[in-house]
Structure formats: C-alpha cells, structure tokens
C-alpha positions, -999 to 999 in steps of 0.1 A, spaced: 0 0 0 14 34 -6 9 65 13 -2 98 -12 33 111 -14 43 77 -27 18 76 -54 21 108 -62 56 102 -69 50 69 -91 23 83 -107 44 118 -118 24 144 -97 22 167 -70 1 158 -39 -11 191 -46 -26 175 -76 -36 144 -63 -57 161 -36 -76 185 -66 -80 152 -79 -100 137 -54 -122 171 -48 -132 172 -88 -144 132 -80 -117 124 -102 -93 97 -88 -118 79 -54 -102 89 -20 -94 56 -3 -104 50 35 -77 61 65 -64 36 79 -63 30 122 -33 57 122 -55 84 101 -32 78 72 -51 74 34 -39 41 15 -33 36 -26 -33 7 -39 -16 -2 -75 -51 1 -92 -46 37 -80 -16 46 -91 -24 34 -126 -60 56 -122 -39 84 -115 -16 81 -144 -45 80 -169 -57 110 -155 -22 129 -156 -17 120 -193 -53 130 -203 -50 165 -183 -20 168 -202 -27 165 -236 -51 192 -225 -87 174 -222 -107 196 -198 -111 178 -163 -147 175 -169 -145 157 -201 -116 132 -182 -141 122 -157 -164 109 -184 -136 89 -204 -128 72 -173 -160 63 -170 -164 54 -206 -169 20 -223 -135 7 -244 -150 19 -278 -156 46 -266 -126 56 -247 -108 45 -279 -127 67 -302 -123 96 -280 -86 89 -276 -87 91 -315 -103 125 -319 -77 134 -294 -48 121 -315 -64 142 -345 -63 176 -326 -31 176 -312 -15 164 -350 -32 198 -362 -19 218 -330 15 208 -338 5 216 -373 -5 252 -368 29 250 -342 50 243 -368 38 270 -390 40 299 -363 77 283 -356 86 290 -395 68 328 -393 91 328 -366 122 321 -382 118 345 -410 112 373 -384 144 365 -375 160 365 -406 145 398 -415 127 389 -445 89 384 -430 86 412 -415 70 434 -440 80 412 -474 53 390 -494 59 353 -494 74 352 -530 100 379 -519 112 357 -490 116 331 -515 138 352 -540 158 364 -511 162 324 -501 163 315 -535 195 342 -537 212 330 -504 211 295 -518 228 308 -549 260 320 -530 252 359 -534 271 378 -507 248 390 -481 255 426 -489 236 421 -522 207 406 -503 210 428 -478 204 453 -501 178 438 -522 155 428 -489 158 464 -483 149 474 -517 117 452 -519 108 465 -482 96 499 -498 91 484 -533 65 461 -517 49 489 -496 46 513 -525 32 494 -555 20 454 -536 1 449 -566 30 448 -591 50 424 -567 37 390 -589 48 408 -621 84 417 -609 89 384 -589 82 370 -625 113 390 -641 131 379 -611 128 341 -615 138 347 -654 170 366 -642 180 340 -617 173 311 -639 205 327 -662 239 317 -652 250 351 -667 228 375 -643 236 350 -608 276 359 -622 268 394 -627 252 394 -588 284 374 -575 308 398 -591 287 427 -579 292 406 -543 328 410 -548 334 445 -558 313 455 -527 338 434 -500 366 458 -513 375 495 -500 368 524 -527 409 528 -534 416 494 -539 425 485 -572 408 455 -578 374 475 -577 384 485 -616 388 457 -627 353 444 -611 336 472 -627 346 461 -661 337 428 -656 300 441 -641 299 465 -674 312 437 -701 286 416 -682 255 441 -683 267 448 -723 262 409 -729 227 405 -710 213 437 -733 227 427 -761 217 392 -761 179 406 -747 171 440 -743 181 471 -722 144 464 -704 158 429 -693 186 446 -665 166 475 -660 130 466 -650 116 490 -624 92 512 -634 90 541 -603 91 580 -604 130 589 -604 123 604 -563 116 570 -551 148 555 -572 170 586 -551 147 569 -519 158 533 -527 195 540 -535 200 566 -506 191 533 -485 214 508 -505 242 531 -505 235 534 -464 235 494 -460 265 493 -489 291 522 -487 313 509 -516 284 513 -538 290 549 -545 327 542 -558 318 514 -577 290 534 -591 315 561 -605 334 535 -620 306 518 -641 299 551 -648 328 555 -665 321 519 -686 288 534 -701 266 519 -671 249 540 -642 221 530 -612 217 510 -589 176 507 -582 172 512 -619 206 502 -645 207 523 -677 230 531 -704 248 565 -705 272 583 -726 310 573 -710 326 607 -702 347 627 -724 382 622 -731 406 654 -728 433 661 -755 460 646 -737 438 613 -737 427 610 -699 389 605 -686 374 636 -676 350 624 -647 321 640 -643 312 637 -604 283 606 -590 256 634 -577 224 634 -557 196 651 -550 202 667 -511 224 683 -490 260 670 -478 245 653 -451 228 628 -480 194 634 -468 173 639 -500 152 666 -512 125 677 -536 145 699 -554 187 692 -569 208 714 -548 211 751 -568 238 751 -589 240 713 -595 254 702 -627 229 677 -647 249 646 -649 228 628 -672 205 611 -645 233 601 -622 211 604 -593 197 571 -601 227 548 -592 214 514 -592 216 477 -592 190 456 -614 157 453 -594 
C-alpha cells in the first residue's frame, strides 16, 4: 500500500494535484487507515496516471471524468479525436515556428511570401549577403509602394535567376562590394560588371537589367538606403559610370565621359539630390550640374 506522497511520486504528480483530484471526483479517496493515514493501492496509481496523461494532452477535467467512465469503444474513439487535434496543433505550431524564423532572418517582417523566396532563392545561390542585404531592403519599400506589381516583378526575377549570366553578374557585384573604394581590384570588377550588363542587353534587351518602373524620387529613396547598408556602392557606381553603365535601383545606359586632348577621362562627379548630409530633397541642390541622371545609381531590381 502506498501513502499519497508515494503515489504521487510513481504516478508523476504533485500531492497538490492528487488532492484537486480527489475534490473534482476524479481519482476515489481511499479509506484512512487506524493511524488516520489514506492508503493507494496499485489500481490507483495506474488511475492516477491516466488521468495525468489525459490533463496533459489538454482534455478539460470535466470531459476526463467521463472517459474514465467510458466504455473501451468509446474511450478509444475519444482517444482518437484526441490524437487528431493535437497532430493539427503541432501543425498550426510548426507553422508559427517558420513565421518565426523568418522574423528572424528579417525577411517576413514586412515582405510578401514570393520575396522571402527570391531572397532564399538568392542565399542559396552564394550571393554575398551585402547584395541581399540590399535587395531585402529594396523590396521593403518596393512592396509597400506598389504590392500589386510584386507578382509581375517576382516573375522578371525568377527569369533573371534562372540565367547563369545574371547570378555571375550578382556574385561579381558581391565581390566588388567586400573591397575599400581605393583598392585597385574595384576596376577591374567594374569592367567585368559592365562587359557583363553589355552581354545581357545585347543578347535581350536594355528592359531585361533594368525593370523597375517608379518615379525617379523613389529611385534617389531606394538608392540613398542601398548606399547606407553598402558604402562601396558609391565608388563602384563612378566607376561603371565610367564603362557606359549607371544605377543602382534602376541600371541604364549613359554616354562614358569625355576624353581630354591629352587622352585621360574627364570624370564628371556621381551626384544626388540633397544636402552634404545625404538626406534627400524635392529639389537638386542650386547650382547642380545635370549629370545625365546620375542620381539614379542602381543595381537591377
């Protein structure tokens, strides 16, 4: 015979528990014996264990009392429905656990399901996480300013990264963006990102690389953030420039600068819309030079 603390070890509970037990009519409160003392038997202990497991898998105390009191078919049948709910519980679980994970990656938050894929879908590719830093950025406001033309540009998206030629343009883009703006690697990056950009158009059409179709002030937006997450943008940017390449939210063909009489570049200077602090503004600041739209630095969105 075992004493309540006893069963209530075996069995897994507290005696806190076992005593609620016995005041919901749950589990029968056994006789005292000649010392005042209450006695379990085995077929107790067992009750008690039924009980815990049911509680646990969250059936209402009300409804255990009535499967213990229930017939086999139709304890089993009830164990069954049982079965059923908690598979879809862990179900919808698994599902918040997932939401979860994104959050936590970044890319949930305020992104459409078939961006989080292209952003996966560019992770699993080996792009650096500088280029999809700044492409989950990107499609943050791009998403939030026009959510019904997501589908359509997710579509251009899937073409691009379904051809070897533009994953190798994103990778070298990944490299050039690792390096410092005076090291002299970054020229020979930029004319591998410009001989790149030359085949795609030339083997498509300029529309193929440059695919975003937003009124120039939200371009200056979108690149004053990529330049923020990706300060060797800018430099790179000057040097593409030079190549016959500019942008970074939207890519487009421009004139390369002029060449003096002795034969050297004459750079005209990368320039924004705003004030030396970069923050932008309706209006170019008086005085500024048009540079042919080179406030639209850009990577293929």
């Amino acid at each position: 015979m075992l004493t309540i603390g006893e069963l209530a070890s075996y069995a897994g509970v507290t005696v806190r528990a076992v005593r609620h037990y016995h005041a919901k009519g749950l589990l029968p409160e056994p006789e005292r014996d000649r010392h005042g003392y209450r006695r379990y038997d085995a077929a107790a202990a067992v009750e008690l264990i039924r009980i815990r497991t049911l509680a646990e898998a969250g059936v209402p105390l009300a409804r255990v009392r009535e499967l213990l009191r229930a017939g086999e078919e139709e304890f089993a049948a009830a164990l069954a429905d049982i079965d059923r709910r908690l598979r879809a519980e862990i179900r919808r679980q698994q599902r918040h656990r997932a939401r979860i994970a994104r959050l936590a990656a970044g890319d949930g938050l305020a992104l459409p399901p078939e961006v989080v894929g292209y952003l996966d879908r560019l992770r699993a590719l080996g792009v650096d996480d500088h280029i999809v830093q700044a492409e989950r950025d990107g499609w943050i406001l791009l998403a939030a300013h026009s959510p019904g033309r997501v589908p359509e540009w997710m579509a251009r998206k899937r073409e691009q990264l379904d051809d070897p030629d533009f994953v190798g343009f994103f990778r070298n883009l990944g490299q050039a963006l690792t390096r410092s703006a005076d090291d002299p690697r970054l020229e020979e990056l930029a004319d591998e990102l410009a001989a790149c950009l030359t085949r795609l158009t030339g083997e498509r059409d300029e529309g193929y690389v440059d695919d975003l179709d937003v009124e120039p002030q939200f371009v200056r937006l979108m690149d004053a953030l990529a330049f923020d997450a990706v300060p060797p943008a800018r430099r790179l940017i000057e040097l593409l420039r030079r190549r016959g390449w500019t942008g970074w939210s939207r890519l487009e063909r421009v004139d390369p600068p002029s060449w003096s009489p002795a034969g050297s570049a004459v750079e005209e200077p990368l320039q924004l819309s705003g004030d030396e602090t970069g923050v932008l503004l309706d209006e170019p600041v008086p005085g500024a030079r048009d540079v042919h739209r080179a406030d639209d630095p850009g990577q293929a969105r």
